[in-house]
Backbone as CSV, one residue per row, in Angstrom:
resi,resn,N_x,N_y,N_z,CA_x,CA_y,CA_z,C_x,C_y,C_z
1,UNK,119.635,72.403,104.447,118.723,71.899,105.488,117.426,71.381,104.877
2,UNK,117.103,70.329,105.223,115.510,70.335,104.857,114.771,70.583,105.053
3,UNK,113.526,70.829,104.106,112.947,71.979,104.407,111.245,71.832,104.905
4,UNK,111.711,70.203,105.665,110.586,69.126,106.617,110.623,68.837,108.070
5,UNK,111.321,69.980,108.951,111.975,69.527,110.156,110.570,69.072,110.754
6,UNK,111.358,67.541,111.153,110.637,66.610,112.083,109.105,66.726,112.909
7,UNK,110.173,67.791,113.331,109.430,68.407,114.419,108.024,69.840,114.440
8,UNK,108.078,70.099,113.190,106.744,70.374,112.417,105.886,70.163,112.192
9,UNK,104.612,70.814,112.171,103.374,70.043,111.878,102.829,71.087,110.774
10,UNK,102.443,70.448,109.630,101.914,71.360,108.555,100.402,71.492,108.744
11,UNK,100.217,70.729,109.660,98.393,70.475,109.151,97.746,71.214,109.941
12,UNK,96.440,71.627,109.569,95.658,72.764,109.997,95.742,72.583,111.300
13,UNK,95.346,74.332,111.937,95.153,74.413,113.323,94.002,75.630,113.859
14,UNK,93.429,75.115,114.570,92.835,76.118,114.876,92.591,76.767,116.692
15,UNK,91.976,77.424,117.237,91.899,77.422,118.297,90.104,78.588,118.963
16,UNK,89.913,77.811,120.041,88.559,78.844,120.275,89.183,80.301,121.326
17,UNK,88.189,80.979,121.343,88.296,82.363,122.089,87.150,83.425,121.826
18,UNK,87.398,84.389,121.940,86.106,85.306,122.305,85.644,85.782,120.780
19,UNK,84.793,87.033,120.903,83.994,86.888,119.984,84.980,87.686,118.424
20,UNK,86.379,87.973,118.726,87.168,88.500,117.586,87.933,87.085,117.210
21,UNK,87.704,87.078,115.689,88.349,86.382,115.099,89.553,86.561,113.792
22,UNK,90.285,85.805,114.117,90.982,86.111,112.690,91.524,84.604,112.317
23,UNK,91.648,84.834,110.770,92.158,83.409,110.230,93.350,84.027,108.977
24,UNK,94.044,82.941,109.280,95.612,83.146,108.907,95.934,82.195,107.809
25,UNK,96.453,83.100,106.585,96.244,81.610,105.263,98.168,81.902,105.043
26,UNK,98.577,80.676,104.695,99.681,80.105,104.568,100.249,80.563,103.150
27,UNK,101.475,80.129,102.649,102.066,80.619,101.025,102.227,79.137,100.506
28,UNK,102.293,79.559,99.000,102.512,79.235,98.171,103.695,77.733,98.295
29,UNK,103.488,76.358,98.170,103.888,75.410,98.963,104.566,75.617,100.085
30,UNK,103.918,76.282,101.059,104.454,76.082,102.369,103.383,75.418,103.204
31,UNK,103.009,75.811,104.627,102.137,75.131,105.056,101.825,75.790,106.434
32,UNK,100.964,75.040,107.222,100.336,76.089,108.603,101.501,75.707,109.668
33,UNK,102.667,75.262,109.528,103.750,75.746,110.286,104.245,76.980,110.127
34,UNK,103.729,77.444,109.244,104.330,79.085,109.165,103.136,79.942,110.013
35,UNK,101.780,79.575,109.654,101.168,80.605,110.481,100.103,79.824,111.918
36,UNK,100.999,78.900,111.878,100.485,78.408,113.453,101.168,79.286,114.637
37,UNK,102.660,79.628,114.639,103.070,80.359,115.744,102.326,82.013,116.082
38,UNK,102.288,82.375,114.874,101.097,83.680,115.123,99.644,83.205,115.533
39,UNK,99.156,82.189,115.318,97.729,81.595,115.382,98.049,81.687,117.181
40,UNK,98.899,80.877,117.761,98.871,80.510,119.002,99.343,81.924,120.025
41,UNK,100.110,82.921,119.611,99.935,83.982,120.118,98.304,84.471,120.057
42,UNK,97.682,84.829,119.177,96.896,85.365,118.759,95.917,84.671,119.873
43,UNK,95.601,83.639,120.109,94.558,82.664,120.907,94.818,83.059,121.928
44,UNK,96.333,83.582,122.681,96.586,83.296,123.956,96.125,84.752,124.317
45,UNK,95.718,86.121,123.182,95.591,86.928,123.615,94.198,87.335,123.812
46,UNK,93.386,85.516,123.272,91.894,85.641,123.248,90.897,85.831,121.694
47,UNK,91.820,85.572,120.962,91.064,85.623,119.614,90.700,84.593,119.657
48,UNK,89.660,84.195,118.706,89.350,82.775,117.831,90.058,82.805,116.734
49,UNK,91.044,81.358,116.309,91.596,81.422,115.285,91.748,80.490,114.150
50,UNK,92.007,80.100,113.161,91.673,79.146,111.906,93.002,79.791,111.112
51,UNK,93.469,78.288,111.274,94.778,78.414,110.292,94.619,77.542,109.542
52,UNK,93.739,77.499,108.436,93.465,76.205,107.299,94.470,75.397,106.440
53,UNK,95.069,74.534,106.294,95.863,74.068,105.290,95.586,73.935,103.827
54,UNK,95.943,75.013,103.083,95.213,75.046,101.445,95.733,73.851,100.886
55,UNK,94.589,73.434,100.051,94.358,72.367,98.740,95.344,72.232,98.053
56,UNK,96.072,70.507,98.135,97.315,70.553,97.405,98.777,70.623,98.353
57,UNK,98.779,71.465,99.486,99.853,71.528,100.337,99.583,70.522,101.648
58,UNK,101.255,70.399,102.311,101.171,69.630,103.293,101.584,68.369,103.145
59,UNK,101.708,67.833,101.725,101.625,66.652,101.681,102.720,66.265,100.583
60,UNK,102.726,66.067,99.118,103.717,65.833,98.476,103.149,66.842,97.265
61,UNK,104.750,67.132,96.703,104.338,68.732,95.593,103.220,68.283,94.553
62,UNK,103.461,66.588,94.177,102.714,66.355,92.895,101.208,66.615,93.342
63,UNK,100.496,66.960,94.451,99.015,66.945,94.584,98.882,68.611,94.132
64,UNK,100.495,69.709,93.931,99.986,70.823,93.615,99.927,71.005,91.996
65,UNK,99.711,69.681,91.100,99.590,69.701,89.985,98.002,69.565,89.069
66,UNK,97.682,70.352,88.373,96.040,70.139,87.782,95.267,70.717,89.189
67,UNK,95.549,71.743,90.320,94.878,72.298,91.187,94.187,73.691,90.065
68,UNK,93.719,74.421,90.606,93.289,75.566,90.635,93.088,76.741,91.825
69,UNK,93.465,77.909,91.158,93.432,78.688,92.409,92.027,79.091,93.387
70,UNK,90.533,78.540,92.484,89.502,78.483,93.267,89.375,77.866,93.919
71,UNK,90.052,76.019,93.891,90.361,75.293,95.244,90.558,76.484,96.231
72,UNK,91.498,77.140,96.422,92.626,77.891,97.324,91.504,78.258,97.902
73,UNK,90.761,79.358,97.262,89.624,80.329,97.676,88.469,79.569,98.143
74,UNK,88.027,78.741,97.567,87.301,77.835,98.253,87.385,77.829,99.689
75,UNK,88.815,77.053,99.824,89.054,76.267,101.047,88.781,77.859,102.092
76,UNK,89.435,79.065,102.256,89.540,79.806,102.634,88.246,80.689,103.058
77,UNK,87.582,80.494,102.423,85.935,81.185,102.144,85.207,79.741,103.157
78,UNK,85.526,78.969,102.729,84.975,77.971,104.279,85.209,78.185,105.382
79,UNK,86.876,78.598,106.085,87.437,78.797,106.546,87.149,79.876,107.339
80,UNK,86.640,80.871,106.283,85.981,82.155,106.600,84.113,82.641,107.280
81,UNK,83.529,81.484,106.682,82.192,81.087,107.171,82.127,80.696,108.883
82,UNK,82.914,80.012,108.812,83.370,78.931,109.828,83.414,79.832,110.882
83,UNK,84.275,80.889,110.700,84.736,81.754,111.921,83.648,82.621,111.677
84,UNK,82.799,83.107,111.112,81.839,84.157,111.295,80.917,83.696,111.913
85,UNK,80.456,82.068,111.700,79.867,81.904,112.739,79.623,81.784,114.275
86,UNK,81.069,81.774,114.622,81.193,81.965,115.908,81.677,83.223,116.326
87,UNK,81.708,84.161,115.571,82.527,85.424,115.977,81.755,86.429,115.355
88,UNK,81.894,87.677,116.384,81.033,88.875,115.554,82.032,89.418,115.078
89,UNK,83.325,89.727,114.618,84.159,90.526,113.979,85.211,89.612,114.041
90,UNK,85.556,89.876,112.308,86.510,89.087,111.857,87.493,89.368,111.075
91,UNK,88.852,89.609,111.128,90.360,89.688,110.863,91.053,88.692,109.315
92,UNK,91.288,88.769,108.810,91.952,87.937,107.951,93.721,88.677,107.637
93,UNK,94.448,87.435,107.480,95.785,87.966,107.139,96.447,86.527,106.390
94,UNK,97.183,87.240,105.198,98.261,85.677,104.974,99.532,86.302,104.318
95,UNK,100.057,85.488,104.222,101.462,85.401,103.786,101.786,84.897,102.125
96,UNK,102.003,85.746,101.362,102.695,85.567,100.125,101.024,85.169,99.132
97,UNK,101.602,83.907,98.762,99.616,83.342,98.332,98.713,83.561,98.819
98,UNK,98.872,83.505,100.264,97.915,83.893,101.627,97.386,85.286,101.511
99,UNK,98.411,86.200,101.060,98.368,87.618,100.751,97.754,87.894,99.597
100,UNK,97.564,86.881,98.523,96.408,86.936,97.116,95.252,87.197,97.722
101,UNK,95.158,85.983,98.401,93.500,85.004,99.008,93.112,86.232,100.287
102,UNK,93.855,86.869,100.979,93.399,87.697,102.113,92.735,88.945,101.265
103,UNK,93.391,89.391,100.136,92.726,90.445,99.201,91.358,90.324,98.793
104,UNK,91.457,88.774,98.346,90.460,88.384,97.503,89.335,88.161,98.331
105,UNK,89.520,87.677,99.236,88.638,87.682,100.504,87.833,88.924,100.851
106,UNK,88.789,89.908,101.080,88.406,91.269,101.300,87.578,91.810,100.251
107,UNK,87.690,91.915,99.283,87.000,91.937,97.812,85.450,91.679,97.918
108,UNK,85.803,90.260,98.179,84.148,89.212,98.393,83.800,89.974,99.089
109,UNK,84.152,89.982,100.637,83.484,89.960,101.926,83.878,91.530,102.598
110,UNK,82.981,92.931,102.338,83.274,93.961,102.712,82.946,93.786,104.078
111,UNK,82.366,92.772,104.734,81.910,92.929,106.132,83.544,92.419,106.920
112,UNK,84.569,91.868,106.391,85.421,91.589,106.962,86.296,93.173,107.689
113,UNK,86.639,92.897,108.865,87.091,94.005,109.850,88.403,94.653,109.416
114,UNK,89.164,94.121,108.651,90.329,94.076,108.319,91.055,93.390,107.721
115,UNK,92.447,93.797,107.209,92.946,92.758,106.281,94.272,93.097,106.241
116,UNK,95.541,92.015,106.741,96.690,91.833,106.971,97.490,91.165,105.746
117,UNK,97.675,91.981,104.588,98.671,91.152,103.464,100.149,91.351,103.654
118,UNK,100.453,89.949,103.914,101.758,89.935,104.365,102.719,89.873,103.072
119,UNK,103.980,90.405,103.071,104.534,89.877,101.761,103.903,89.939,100.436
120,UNK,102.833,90.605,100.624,102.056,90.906,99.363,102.764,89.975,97.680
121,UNK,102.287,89.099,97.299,102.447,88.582,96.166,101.740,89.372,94.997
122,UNK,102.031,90.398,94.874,100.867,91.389,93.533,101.741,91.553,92.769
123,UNK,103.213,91.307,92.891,104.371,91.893,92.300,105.262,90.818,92.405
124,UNK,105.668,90.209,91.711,107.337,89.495,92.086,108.523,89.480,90.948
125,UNK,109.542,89.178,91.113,110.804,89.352,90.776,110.872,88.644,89.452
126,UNK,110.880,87.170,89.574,110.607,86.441,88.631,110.070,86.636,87.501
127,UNK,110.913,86.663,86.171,109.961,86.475,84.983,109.013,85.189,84.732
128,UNK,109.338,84.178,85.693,108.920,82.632,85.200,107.474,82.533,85.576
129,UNK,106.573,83.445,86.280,105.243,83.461,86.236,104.385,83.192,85.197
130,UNK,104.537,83.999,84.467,103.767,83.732,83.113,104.280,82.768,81.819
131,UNK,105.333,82.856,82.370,106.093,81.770,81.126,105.607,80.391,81.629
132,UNK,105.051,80.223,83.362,104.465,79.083,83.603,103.089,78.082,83.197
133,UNK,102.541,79.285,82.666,101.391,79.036,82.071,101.455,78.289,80.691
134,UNK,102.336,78.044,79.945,103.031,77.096,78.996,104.003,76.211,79.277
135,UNK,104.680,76.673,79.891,105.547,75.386,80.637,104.754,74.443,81.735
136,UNK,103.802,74.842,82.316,102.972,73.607,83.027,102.438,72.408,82.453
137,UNK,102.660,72.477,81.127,102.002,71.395,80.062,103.579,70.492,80.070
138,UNK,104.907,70.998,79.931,105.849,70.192,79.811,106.891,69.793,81.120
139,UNK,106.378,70.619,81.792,107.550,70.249,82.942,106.812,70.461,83.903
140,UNK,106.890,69.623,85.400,106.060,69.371,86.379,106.835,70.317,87.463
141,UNK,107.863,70.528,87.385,108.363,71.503,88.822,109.193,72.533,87.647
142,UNK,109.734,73.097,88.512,110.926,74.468,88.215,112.246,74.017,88.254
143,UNK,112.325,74.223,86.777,113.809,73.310,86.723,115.243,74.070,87.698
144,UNK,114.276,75.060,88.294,115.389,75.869,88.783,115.376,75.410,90.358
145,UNK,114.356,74.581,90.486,114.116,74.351,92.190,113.515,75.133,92.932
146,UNK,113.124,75.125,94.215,112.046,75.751,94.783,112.656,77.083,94.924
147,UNK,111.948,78.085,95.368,111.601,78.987,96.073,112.432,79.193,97.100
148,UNK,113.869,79.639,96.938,114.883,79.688,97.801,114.608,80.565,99.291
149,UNK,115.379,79.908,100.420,115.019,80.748,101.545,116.748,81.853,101.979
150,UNK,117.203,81.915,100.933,118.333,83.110,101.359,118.331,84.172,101.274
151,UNK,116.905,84.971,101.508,116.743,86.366,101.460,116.695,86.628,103.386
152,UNK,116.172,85.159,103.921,115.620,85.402,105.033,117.159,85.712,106.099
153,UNK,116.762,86.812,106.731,117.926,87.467,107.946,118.297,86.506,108.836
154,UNK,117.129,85.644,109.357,117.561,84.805,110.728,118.108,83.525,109.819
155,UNK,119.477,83.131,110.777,120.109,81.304,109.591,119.303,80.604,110.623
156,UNK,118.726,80.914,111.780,117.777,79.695,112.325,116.693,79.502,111.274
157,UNK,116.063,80.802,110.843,114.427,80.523,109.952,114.203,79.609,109.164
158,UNK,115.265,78.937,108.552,114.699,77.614,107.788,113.821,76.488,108.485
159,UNK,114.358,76.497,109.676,114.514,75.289,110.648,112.532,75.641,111.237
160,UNK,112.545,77.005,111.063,110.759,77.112,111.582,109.648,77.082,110.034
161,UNK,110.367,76.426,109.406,109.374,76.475,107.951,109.145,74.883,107.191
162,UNK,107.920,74.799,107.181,107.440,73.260,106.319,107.088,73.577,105.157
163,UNK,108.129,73.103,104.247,107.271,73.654,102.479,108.118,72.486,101.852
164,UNK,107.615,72.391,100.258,107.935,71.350,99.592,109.367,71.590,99.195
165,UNK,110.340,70.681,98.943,111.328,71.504,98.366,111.435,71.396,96.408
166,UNK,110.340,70.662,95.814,110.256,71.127,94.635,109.155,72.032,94.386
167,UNK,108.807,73.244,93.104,108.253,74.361,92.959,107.159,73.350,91.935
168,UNK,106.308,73.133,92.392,105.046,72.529,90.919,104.673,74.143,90.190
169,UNK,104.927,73.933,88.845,104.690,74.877,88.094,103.350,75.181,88.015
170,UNK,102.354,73.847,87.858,100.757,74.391,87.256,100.574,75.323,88.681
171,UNK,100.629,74.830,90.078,100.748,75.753,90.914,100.743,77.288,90.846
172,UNK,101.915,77.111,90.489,102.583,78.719,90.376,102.063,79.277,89.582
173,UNK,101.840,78.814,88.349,100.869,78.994,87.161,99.061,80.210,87.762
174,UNK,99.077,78.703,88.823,97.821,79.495,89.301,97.770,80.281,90.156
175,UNK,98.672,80.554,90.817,99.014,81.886,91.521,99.360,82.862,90.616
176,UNK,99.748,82.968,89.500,99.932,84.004,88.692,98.653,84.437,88.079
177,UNK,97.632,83.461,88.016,96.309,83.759,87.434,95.867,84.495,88.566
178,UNK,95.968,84.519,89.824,95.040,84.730,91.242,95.561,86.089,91.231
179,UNK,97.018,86.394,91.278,97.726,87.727,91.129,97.180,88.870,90.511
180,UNK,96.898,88.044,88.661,96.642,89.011,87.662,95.384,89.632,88.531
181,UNK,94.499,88.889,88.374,92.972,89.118,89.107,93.065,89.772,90.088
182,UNK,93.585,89.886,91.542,93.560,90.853,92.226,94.031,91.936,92.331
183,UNK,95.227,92.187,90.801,95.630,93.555,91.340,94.495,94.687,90.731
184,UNK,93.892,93.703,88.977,92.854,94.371,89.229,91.608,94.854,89.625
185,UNK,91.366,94.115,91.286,90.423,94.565,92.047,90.612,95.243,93.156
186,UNK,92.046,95.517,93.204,92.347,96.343,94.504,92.021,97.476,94.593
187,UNK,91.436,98.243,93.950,90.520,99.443,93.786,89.206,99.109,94.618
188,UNK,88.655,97.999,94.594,87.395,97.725,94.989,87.618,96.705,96.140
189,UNK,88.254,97.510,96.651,89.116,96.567,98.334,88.833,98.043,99.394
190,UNK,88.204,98.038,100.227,87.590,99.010,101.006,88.242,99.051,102.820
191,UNK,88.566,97.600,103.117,88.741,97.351,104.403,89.781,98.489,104.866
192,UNK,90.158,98.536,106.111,91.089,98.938,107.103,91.972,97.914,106.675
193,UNK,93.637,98.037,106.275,94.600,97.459,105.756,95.842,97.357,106.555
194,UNK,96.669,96.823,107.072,97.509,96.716,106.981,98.982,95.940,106.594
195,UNK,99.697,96.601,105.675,100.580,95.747,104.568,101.999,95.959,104.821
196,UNK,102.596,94.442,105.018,103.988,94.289,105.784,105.052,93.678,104.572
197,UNK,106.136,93.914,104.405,106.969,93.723,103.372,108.205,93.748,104.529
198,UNK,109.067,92.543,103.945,110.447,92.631,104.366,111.358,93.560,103.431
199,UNK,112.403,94.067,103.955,113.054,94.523,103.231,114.197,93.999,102.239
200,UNK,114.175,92.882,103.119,115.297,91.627,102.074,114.554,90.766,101.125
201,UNK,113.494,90.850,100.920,112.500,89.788,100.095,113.173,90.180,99.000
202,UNK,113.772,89.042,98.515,114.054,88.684,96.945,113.280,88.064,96.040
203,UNK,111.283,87.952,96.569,110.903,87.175,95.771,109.677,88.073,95.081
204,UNK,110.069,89.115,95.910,108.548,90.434,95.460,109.331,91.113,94.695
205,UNK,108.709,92.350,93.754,109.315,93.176,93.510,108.935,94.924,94.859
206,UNK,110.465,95.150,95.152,110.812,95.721,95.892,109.300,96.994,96.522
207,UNK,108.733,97.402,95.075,107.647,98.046,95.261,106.213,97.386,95.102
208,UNK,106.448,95.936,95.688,105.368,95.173,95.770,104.362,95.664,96.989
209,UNK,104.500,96.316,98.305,103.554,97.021,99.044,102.972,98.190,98.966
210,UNK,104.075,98.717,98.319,103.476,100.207,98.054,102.564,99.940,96.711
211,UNK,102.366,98.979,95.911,101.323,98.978,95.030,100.033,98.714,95.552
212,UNK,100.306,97.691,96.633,98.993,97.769,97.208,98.434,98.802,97.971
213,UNK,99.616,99.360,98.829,99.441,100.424,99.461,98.602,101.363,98.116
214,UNK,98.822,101.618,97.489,98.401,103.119,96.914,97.283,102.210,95.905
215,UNK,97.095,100.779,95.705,96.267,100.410,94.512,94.632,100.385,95.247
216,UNK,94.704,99.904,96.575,93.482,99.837,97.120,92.762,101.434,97.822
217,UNK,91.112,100.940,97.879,90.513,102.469,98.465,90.278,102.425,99.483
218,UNK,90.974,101.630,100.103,90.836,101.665,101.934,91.381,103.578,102.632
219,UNK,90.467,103.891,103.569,90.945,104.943,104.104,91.972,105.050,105.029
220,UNK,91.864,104.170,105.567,92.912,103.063,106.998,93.332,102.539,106.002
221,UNK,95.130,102.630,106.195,95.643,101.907,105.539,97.336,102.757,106.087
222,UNK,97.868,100.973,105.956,99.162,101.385,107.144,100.260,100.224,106.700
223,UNK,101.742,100.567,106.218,102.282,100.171,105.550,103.634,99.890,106.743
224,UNK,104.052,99.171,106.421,105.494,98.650,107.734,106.188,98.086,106.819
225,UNK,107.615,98.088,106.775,108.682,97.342,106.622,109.303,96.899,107.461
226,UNK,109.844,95.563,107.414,110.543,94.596,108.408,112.197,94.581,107.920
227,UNK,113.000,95.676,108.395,113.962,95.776,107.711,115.034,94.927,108.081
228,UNK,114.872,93.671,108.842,115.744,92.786,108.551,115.135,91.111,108.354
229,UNK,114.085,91.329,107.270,113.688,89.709,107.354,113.446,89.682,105.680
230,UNK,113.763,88.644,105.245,113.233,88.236,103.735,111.566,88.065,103.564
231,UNK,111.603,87.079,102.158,110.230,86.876,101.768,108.877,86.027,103.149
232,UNK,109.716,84.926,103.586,108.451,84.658,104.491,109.045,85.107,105.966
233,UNK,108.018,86.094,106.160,108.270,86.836,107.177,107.560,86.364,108.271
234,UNK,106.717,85.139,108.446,106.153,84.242,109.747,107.478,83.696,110.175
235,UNK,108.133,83.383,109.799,109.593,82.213,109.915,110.827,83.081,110.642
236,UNK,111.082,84.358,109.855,112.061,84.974,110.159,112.253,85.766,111.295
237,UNK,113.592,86.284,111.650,113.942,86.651,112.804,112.748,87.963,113.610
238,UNK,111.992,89.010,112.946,111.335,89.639,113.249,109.463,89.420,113.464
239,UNK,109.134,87.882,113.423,107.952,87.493,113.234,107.424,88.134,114.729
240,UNK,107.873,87.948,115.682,107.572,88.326,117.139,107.047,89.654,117.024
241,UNK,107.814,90.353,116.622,107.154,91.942,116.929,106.444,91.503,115.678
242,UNK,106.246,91.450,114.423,105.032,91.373,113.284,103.722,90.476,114.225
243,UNK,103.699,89.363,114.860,102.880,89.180,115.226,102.241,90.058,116.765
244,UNK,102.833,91.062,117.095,102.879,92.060,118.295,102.094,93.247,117.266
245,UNK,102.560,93.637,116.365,102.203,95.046,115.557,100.762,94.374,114.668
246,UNK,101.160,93.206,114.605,98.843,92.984,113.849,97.866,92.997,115.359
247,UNK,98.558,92.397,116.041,97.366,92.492,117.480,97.519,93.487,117.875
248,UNK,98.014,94.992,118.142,97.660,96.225,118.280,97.339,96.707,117.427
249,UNK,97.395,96.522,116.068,96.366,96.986,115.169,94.840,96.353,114.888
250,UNK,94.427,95.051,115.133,93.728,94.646,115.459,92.796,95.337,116.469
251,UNK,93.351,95.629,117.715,92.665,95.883,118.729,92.439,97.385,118.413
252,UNK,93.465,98.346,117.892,93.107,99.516,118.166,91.387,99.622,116.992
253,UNK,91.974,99.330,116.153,90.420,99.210,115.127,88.780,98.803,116.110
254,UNK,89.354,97.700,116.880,88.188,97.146,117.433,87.877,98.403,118.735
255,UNK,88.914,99.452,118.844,89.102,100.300,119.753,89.101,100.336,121.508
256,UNK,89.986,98.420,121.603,89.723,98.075,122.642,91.843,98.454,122.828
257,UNK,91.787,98.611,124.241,93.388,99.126,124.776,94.059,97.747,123.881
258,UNK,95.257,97.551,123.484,96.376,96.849,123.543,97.134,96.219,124.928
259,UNK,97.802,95.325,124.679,98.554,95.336,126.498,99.898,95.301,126.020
């Protein structure tokens, strides 16, 4: 299937609402079709929301070549301004890369309310991370091809996902630099947490949540498995209740009822 249905829109989205905000960062060449359907729950339940399209995605793989992962953070830390100004309490969550940048965020910004790492990228399967960091000089994608989606449970979930279908290495490269760096600051990560892992993800390593789980000094801190969805877990068959279980955790923190 390709992995561009038509009927997708990658490009940023955002939406207004009351004074809780949260902003939702996307993975590693994919795009804000993955976290627009949580964005638009999230609005309808009255949040303010910002689903940014990171630097390099959305468009064709070669713009994710000669990037850097401070673009990423950049864009996201704008992203993040943006909503503080209109909001007195503010939420962050992402998916895979999204799940670097939501750390790293948290890191920066102790005033943030919380922090949703989805799929946690601190850990993955792949030896080709670091071997990318020399191979980005000779080869422009992954000779192995992208970032396969057959871990994911639902055979509809392809059909709800916009990502490139070649892997740009300097990319990946720089997600492996963003990785190294946050796992060692997850000690000095304080927020109220909560960290979601599929159980079929073939692209983490298996004890990729529980590192965060136990690496950060958050006191709140609350760990879920999605035991029938792969690596991008916005797409797959269980996103409904994942986007149901962050807005009651959301709210209970803010210590307002759930519905």
């Amino acid at each position: 299937p390709m992995p561009q249905p038509a009927q997708l829109d990658p490009s940023a989205f955002e939406a207004a609402g009351g004074p809780e905000g949260v902003l939702l960062i996307h993975g590693y060449t994919g795009s804000v079709a993955e976290t627009r359907p949580m964005g638009l729950y999230l609005a309808e339940r009255g949040l303010t929301v910002r689903c940014p399209l990171l630097p390099g995605h959305g468009t064709q793989p070669e713009d994710l070549t000669r990037i850097s992962w401070q673009e990423w953070a950049d864009a996201v830390e704008s992203a993040l301004r943006d909503l503080q100004r209109q909001c007195d309490t503010v939420f962050v969550g992402g998916l895979s890369l999204g799940s670097l940048l939501t750390l790293w965020l948290g890191l920066e910004h102790p005033d943030i309310a919380g922090l949703i790492p989805m799929a946690p990228a601190i850990r993955v399967q792949t030896r080709l991370m670091p071997l990318a960091l020399g191979l980005r000089y000779l080869l422009k994608y992954n000779p192995l091809g992208p970032m396969g989606d057959d871990d994911l449970g639902d055979p509809l979930a392809v059909e709800r996902g916009w990502s490139y279908d070649k892997l740009p290495l300097w990319g990946a490269s720089e997600v492996y630099l963003l990785q190294q760096k946050v796992r060692q600051v997850l000690p000095q990560i304080h927020q109220p947490i909560l960290i979601v892992q599929g159980r079929r993800d073939a692209h983490l390593h298996p004890q990729a949540a529980e590192e965060v789980y136990d690496g950060v000094a958050s006191t709140d801190r609350t760990l879920v498995w999605l035991e029938h969805s792969g690596h991008n877990l916005l797409i797959d068959g269980e996103r409904e209740s994942l986007w149901a279980l962050s807005y009651d955790w959301m709210m209970g923190l803010l210590g307002g009822e759930s519905t």
